[in-house]
C-alpha positions in Angstrom: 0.0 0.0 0.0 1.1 3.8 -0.5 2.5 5.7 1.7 2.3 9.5 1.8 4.4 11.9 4.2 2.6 15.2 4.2 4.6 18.3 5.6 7.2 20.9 4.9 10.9 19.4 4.2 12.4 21.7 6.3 10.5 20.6 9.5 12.6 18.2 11.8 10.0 15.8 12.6 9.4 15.9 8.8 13.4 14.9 8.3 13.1 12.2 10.7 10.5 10.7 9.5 11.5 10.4 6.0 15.0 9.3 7.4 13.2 6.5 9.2 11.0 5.2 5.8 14.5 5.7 3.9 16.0 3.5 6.3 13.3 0.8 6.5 13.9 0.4 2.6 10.1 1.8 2.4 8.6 3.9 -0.5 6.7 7.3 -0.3 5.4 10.2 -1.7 6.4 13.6 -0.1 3.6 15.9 0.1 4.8 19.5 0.8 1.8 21.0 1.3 3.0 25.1 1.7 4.2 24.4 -2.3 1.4 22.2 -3.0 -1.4 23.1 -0.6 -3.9 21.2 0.7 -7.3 20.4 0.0 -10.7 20.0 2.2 -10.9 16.1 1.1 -7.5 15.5 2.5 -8.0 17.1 5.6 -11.3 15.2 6.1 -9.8 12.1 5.3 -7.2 12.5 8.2 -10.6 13.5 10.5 -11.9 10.0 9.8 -9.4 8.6 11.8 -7.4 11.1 13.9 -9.2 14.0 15.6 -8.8 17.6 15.0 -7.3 18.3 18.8 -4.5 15.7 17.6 -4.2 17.6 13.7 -4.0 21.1 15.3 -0.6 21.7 16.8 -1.3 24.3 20.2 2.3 24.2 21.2 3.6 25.3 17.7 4.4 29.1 16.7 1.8 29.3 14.2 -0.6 28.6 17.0 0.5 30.5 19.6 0.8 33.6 17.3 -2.6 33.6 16.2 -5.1 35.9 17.7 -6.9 34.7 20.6 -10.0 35.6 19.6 -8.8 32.9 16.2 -8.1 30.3 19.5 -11.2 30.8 20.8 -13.2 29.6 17.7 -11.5 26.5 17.0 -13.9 24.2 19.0 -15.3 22.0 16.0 -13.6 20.0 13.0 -15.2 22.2 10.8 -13.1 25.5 12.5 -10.5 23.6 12.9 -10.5 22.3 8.9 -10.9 25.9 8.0 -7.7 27.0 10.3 -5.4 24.0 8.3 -6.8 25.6 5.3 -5.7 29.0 6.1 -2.8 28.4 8.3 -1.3 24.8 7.1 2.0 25.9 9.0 -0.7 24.5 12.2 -0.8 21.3 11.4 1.2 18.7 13.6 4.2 17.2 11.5 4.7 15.0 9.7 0.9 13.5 8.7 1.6 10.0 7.4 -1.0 8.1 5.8 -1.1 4.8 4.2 -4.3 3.3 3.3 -7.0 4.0 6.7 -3.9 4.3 8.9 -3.2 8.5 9.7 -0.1 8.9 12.1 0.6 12.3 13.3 4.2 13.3 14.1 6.8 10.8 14.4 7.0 8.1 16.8 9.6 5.4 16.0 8.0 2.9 18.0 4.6 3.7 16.3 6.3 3.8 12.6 7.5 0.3 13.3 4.3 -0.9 14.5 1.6 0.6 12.4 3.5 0.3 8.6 4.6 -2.9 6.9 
């Protein structure tokens, strides 16, 4: 099955996640979505299995620069979608999906047990 590593390259959780697949001989596509955006559909597919508290990063610098009145109304997947939209710098890195499995940031120990 697939893999796709969505992110920015320069991100470090990004890096080491692509070091890990590159290590484990596995095959992916790299997503970048600041050059290539992203689009509703995607973001809703990561909601089918990961919620939006997990998606949104709160202890990133995107986040915490945002107006707190902006905070305030994030409280459904449908604010939250529209934020990633806007602001894609605000999503946790990397998002890794491969067929109905979504893994937010990297986790060695979760890499090596979720992909085959």
């Amino acid at each position: 099955m697939p893999i796709t590593v969505y992110g920015i390259p320069n991100c470090g959780s990004v890096q080491k996640a692509r070091a890990w697949l590159d290590g484990q001989g596995l095959a992916y596509e790299f997503h970048d979505f600041k050059k290539a955006g992203l689009s509703k559909d995607i973001i809703a597919t990561w909601l089918r299995v990961v919620s939006w508290e997990i998606l949104v990063n709160k202890k990133g610098t995107t986040w915490r620069g945002l107006p707190d009145a902006t905070k305030a109304s994030i409280t459904t997947a449908a604010s939250a979608t529209q934020l990633m939209l806007d602001n894609p710098s605000v999503i946790k890195r990397p998002v890794l999906c491969q067929g109905k499995t979504v893994l937010v940031g990297f986790d060695e120990s979760t890499y090596q047990e979720q992909l085959r």
